[in-house]
N, C-alpha and C positions, 0 to 999 in steps of 0.2 A: 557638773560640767555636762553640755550637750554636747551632740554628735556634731553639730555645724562647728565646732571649734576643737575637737578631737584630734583632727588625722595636720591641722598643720601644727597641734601645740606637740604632737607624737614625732612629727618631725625635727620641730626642737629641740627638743629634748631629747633625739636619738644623737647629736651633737657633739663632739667631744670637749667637754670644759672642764677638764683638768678633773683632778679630787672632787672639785664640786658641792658644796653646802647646800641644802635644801634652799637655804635662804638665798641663796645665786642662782638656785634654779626655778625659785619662784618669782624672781626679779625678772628672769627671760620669759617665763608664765606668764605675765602681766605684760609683757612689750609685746608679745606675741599677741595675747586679746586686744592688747588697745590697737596692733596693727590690723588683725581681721575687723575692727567695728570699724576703720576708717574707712579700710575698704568696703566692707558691706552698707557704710551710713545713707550712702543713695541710695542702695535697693529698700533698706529699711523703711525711708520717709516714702519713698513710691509705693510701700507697699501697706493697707490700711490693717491686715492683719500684724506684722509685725512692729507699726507706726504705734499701735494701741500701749499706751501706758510708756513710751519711751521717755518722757521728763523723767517719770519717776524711776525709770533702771539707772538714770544717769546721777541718780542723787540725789532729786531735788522734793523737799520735802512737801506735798500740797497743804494750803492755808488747813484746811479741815482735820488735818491730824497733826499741824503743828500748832493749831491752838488749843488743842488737847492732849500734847506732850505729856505734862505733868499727869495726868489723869492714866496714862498708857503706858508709865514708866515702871520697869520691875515686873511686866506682865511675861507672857509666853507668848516668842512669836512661831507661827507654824508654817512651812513652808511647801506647796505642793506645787509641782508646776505648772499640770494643767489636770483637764477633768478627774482621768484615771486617775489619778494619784489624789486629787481631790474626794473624792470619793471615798476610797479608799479610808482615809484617815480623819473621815467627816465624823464619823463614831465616836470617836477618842476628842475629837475638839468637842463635842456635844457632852463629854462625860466629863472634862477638865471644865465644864461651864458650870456644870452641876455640883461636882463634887469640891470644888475649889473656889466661889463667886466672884469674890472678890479680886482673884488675880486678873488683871486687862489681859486680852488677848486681841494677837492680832495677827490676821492671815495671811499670806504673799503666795503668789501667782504667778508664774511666767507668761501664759498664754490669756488671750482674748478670752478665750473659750471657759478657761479656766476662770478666769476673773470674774466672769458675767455668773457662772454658777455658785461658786463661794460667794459673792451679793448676794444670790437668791435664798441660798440655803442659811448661812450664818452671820451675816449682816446685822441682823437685828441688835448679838449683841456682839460682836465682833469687827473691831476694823479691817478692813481689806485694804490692799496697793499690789504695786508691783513689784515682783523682786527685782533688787539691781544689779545692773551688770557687776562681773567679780572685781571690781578694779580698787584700790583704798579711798581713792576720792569718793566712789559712790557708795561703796558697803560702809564704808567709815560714818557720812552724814547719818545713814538711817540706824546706823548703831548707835552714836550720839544721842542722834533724837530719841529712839525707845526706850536704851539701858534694860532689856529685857533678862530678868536670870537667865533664862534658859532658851535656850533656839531648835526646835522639832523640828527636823527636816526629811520628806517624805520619799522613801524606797531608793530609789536610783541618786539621786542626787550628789555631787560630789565638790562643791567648790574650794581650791586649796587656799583661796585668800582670804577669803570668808570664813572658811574655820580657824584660819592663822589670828584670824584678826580677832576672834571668839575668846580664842583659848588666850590672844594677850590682854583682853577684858577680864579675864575669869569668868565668861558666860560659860555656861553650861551648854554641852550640845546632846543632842540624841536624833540619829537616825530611827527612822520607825517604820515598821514595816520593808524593812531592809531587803533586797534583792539588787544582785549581782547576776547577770545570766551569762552563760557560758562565752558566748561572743565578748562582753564587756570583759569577762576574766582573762583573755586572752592578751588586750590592750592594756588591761591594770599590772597584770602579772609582769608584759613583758617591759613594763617601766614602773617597777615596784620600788626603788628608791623614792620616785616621787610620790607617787600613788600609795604609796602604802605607807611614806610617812604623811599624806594627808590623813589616810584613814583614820590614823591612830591622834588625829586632832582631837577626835568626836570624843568626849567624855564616856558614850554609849551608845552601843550598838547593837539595836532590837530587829535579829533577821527571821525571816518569813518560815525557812527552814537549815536542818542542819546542814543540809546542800549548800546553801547559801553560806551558812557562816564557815563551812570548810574554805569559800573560795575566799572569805574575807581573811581567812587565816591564811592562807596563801599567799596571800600580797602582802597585809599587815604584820604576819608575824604571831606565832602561837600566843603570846601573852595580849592580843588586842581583846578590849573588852566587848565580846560581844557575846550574848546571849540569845536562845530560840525561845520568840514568845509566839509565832504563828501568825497565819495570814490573816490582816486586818477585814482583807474583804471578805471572809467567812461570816465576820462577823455584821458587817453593816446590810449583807441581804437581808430589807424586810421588805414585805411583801405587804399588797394592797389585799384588807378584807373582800369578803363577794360582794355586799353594795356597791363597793367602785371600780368592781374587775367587770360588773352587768353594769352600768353607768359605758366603761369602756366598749361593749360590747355594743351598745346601744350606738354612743358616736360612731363607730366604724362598722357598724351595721356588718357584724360576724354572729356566726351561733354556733353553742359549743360542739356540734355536729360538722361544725365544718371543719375542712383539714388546713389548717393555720401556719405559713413559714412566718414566723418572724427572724429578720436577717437584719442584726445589728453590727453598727459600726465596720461599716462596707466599705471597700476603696474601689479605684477604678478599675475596670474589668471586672471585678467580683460580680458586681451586681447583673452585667452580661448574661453571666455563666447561671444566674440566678435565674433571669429571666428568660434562658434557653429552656433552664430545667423547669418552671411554672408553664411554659407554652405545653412541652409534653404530659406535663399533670390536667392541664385541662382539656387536649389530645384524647387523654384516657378517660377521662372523667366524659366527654361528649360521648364517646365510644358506648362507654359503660351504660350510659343513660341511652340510649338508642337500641340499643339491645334489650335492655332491660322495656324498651317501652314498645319493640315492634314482638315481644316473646306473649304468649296465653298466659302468666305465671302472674299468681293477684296480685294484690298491690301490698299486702302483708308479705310476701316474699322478697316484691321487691324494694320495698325500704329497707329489708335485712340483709340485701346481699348489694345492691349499689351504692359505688365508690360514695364518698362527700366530697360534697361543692373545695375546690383546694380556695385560697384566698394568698393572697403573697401581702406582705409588711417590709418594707425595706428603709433602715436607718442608717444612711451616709455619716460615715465618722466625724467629714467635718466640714462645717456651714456654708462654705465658699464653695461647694457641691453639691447643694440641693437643687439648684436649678439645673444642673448638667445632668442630676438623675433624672428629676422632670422631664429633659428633653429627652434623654433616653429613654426613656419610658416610653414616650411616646413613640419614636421614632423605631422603636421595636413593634410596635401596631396594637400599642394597649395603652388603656386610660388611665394617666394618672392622677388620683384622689389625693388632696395635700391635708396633713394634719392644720398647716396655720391656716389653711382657709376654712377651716370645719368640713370637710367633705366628708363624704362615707363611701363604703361599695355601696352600688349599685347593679352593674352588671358583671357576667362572668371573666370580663375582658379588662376590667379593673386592680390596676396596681394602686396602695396604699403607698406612699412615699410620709413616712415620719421626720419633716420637716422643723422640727424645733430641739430647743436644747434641753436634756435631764430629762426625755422624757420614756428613753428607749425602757429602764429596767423595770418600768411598772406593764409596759407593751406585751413583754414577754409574757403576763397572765393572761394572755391570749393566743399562746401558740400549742400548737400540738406537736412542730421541732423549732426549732431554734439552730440560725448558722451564725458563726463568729467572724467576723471581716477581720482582714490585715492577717488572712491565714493562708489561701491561695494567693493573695499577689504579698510578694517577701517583705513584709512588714514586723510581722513577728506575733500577730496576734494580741486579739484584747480578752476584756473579762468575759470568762469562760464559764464562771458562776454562776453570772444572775439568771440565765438560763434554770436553771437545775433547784434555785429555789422556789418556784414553781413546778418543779418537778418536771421540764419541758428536757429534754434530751437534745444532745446538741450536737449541732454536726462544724465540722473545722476543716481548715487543710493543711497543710502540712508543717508549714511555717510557724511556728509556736516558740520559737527560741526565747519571746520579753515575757512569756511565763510557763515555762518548762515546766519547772516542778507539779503546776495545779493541774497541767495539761497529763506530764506522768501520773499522776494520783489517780487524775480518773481514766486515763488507759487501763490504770493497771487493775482498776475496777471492772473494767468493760464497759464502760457506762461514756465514753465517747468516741465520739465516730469521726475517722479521720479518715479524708478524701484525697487523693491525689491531683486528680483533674478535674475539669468541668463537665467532664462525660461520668466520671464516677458519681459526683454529686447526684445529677439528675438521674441516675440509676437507685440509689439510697434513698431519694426521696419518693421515685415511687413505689420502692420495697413497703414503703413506711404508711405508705395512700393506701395502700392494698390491704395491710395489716398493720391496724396502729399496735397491735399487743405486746411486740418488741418494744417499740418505744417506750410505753410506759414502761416496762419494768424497766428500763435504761435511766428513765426520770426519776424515779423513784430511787436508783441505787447512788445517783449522785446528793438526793435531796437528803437522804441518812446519812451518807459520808461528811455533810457538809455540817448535818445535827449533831454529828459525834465532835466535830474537828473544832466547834465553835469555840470564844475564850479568848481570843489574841489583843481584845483591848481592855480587858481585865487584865493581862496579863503586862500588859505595853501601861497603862496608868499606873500602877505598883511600881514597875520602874522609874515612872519619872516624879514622883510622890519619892523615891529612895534616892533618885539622884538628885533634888534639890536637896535633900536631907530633912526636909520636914513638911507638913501638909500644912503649911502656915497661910496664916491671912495677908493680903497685901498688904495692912496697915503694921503687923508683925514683921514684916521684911524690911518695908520701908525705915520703923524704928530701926533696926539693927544692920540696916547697909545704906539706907536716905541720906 
């Protein structure tokens, strides 16, 4: 379940309907969503980001994967619903390809975003669509068409009809990479007749940590099956060798001398606040070289004691906002350099704007800090990791509630730095201009923490190898349930 259909199915359901059966309160679930999509179906087709893949949330199967039914049937379908979450559990689809071949797999999407990156990444042997809306007519067709054992579905995710309609198949389900954050516990908790008996639809439940799974037993119920196999994203941080981190360095014309923000998955005003705090970095950095160059002191002193050139990197979370950082960019009185045109720096006055999709976490092999968007303006923050597998030290704001726990781990490390304002920021980052030696050790304690912590889709594949009940070939399942 998203949040766009949250607060009026919560109102329903705060309702009084007598005793109440799950099954009557999942019949007002369903009237409720079919009533929000009729309302929302104009802004939807007005709008091309949410217009994207609507056939197929409605049910309707495309020629291309229903003339290859038979070939897709009995496989694993994985569901994530946009990048994050794609990301995420790309590891574990990569290792059920490997370690299992023959079973079809096939990927769902909610978002644009989403969608266009799973093509890129797993495509090859993997079918993609979209997930469909929760309603029977639609989950129903694409259930028919697949007949998948099993249904993966990625951290947050909650649909009550969709796992209704799972468990009256005998599909198998597993949440993976499970998180629950405190704000979502609040609204699960306080309608946990429903909520918690969808939980307890999922045949399995693989949470991030036991934070999590306390909250899933909260709602569910001590006897829900769930289990701590650990965070998925630990695990899919890989990192580009140095041929293609000097390759990067080369297009964006940076040297590792220089002092590098890259600021990923930014939303509005962040990037502002960003761009306040690079004005004052290069403020000092002029200063510093003017000094350094009207002083008698040689030139071996003064490459050892003057600032580096700073350079800023800024990646907008999402695409329908690259040109509005462009213009900001500009309209702050600096240049900006766009990944999809090939540009590079050039001058001191040059902002890098990283304009394309999946490209942010190899970016970060080029920072000396690293800032996390959707943390100063209240969004709740994104991946906090890929930072730190590079060893880059990261700075945030305050807002971290959609992933607490990794955010607690590395507080409690000291190894991330959290800002209040946009006047803090730009004080932090030029603590860090001044003196990168903090930094590192900061990068460093997160890139051990994260070496120790690793394991969560070795540990998340074991599971669902036990919960189908065997590591069987497609043609083995097919004989015995075909």
């Amino acid at each position: 379940m998203n949040k766009a259909h949250a607060k009026d199915i919560h109102r329903i359901l705060s309702l009084p309907i007598g005793t109440g059966t799950f099954i009557e309160v999942i019949v007002v679930y369903y009237l409720v969503l079919a009533l929000v999509l009729v309302i929302a179906g104009p802004f939807l087709l007005l709008q091309k980001k949410a217009r994207a893949g609507l056939s197929q949330k409605f049910g309707n199967i495309p020629s291309t994967i229903a003339l290859d039914a038979d070939k897709l049937k009995f496989g694993i379908w994985i569901h994530a619903v946009s990048v994050g979450e794609f990301n995420a559990v790309k590891p574990l689809i990569e290792r059920i390809h490997e370690e299992i071949p023959e079973l079809p797999i096939v990927v769902s999407t909610t978002t644009l975003t989403g969608q266009t990156l799973a093509q890129e990444r797993v495509g090859r042997f993997a079918r993609v669509f979209y997930f469909p809306f929760d309603l029977p007519f639609a989950t129903g067709r694409w259930l028919d068409a697949l007949k998948p054992q099993m249904v993966v579905i990625a951290e947050t995710e909650l649909w009550p009809g969709f796992l209704t309609q799972c468990r009256q198949r005998g599909i198998k389900t597993l949440l993976a990479n499970g998180r629950m954050s405190p704000k979502s516990f609040k609204s699960y908790n306080r309608f946990r007749f429903f909520f918690g008996t969808a939980l307890r639809k999922y045949t399995q439940i693989a949470a991030q940590s036991e934070s999590e799974a306390k909250r899933y037993r909260a709602v569910a119920g001590p006897n829900i099956p769930v289990v701590v196999t650990g965070n998925m994203k630990l695990d899919g941080l890989r990192t580009e060798g140095d041929t293609i981190v000097g390759h990067l360095r080369e297009r964006v014309n940076v040297s590792e001398k220089d002092f590098v923000i890259v600021a990923g998955s930014t939303h509005d005003g962040e990037e502002t606040a960003l761009l306040a705090a690079y004005r004052q970095l290069l403020e000092n950095y002029a200063s510093g070289r003017n000094e350094q160059s009207s002083s008698l002191e040689t030139r071996e002193t003064e490459s050892r004691t003057a600032l580096p050139r700073p350079r800023l990197i800024i990646a907008p979370r999402h695409p329908e906002r690259f040109e509005k950082v462009v213009e900001l960019v500009a309209a702050n009185g600096f240049q900006p350099k766009r990944f999809s045109k090939d540009e590079k720096f050039v001058d001191d006055k040059d902002v890098y704007v990283l304009d394309g999709l999946g490209q942010l976490a190899r970016y970060y092999s080029l920072a000396t800090v690293g800032f996390v968007g959707g943390t100063i303006k209240n969004v709740g923050g994104h991946n906090l990791l890929e930072p730190y597998a590079y060893s880059v030290p990261t700075i945030c704001g305050p807002h971290v509630h959609k992933t607490r726990d990794i955010a607690n781990a590395l507080m409690d490390l000291e190894c991330l730095v959290m800002v209040h304002t946009p006047q803090e920021l730009t004080a932090k980052l030029c603590e860090f201009h001044r003196d990168q030696e903090p930094a590192r050790i900061l990068g460093k304690k997160g890139l051990d923490w994260i070496n120790q912590n690793q394991g969560a889709v070795d540990r998340t594949m074991k599971l669902i190898v036990e919960t189908l009940g065997t590591q069987q070939s497609r043609s083995e399942f097919v004989a015995k349930h075909g």
